[in-house]
Every structure is written in C-alpha cells, then in structure tokens.
N, C-alpha and C positions, 0 to 999 in steps of 0.2 A: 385379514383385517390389517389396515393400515396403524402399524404403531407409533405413539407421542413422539418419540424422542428421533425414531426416523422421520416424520414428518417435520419435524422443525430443523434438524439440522438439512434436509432438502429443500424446504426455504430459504435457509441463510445461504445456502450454496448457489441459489437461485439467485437473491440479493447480491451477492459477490461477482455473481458474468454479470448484472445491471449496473450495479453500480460500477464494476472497473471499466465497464465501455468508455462512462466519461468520467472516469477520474483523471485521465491524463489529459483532460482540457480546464479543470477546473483552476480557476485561478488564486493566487495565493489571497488567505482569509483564515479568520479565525474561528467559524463555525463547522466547513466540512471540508474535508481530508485527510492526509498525515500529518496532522501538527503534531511536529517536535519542536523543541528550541531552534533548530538547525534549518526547519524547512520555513519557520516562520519570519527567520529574521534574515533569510539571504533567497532574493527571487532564483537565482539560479539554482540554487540543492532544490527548493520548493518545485519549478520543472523537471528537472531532471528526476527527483524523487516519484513523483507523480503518475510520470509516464510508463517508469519501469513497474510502482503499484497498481497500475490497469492491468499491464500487464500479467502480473501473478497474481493478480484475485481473478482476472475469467479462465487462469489456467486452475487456479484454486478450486472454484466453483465447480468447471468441470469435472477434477478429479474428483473430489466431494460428490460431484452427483455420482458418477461412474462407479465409483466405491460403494455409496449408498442404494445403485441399481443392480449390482450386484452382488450386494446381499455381506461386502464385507463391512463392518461395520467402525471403518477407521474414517467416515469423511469432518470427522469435529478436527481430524489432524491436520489435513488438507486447510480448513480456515483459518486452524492455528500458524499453518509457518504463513499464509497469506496475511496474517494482522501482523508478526515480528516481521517478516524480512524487508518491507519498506521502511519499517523504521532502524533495522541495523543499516541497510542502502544508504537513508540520509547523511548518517553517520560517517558511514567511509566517504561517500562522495565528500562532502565538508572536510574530512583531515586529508583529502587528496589536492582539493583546491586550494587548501592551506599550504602543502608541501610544496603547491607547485608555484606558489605565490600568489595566484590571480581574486585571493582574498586574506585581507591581512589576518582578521580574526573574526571565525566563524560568527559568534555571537553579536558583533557592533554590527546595527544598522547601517545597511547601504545606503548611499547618498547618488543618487544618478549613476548608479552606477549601469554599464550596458550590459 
C-alpha cells in the first residue's frame, strides 16, 4: 500500500523537475518565483537567481524521488535545501555585485539599467 505522506512528498518532488524546467526563463514579477527583496528590485540577481533555482529544484526533485524510491525516507530534505538555497544565492549574488560595484545598492530600483 501506497503511504500518505510518501505519496505527497513524491508529488512535490514531481512539482519541483516541473516547475524548475522553467523557472529560469520566468521573468521578474511579483507572483511566481524567488521573491526576495534582492531578486525583486535588481533584474540581474532576479536572472541570475533564477537560473541557478531551476537548476536545483530538478536536481532537488530528483534526489527526492530517488530517496523516496528507495525506501529512504529523507526526500522532504532534498525540497528543503531546494526552497533555501535560491534564496541564500540571491543574497550573495547581490553583496558580490555590490562589492564589485556594478550596483550601487541592492535594494534601489534600477533605472535603465543594462
């Protein structure tokens, strides 16, 4: 018999390869993706972040399923570091483009900027 709680974390893991395919085309907004302060108000952290979050949520999902197929029962872990580590990413990407100058302060709205 198929149990509750492995059946639902095998959907979300399921969810996580769908939806990362296209997360890193999704374009910066206020309804879906990683909004943080960081990714909302500078288009560059907002791709950059993005791309790398596809990235490890269909690596996420995978291991989650792979875990959950194999009977160990760690794949809620696997979605856990896939929800934090795109938004600790933001984060450093912003205090790197900050250090390096090619944004004055993360938070102020870009104005044209390329």
């Amino acid at each position: 018999p198929l149990e509750a709680g492995r059946a639902i974390i095998t959907g979300y893991c399921l969810g996580y390869i769908l939806f990362g395919n296209v997360l890193g085309k999704v374009r910066r907004n206020f309804y879906i993706g990683v909004r943080t302060p960081w990714t909302l108000t500078n288009e560059r952290v907002w791709n950059l972040t993005h791309r790398f979050a596809g990235k490890v949520w269909v690596t996420a999902g995978v291991l989650g399923l792979a875990f959950e197929i194999f009977g160990w029962h760690i794949g809620f872990l696997s979605l856990l570091v896939g929800w934090l580590a795109p938004k600790l990413y933001s984060l450093v990407i912003l205090k790197q483009l900050e250090r390096r100058g090619e944004i004055a302060d993360g938070l102020s709205r870009e104005q044209g900027e390329a």
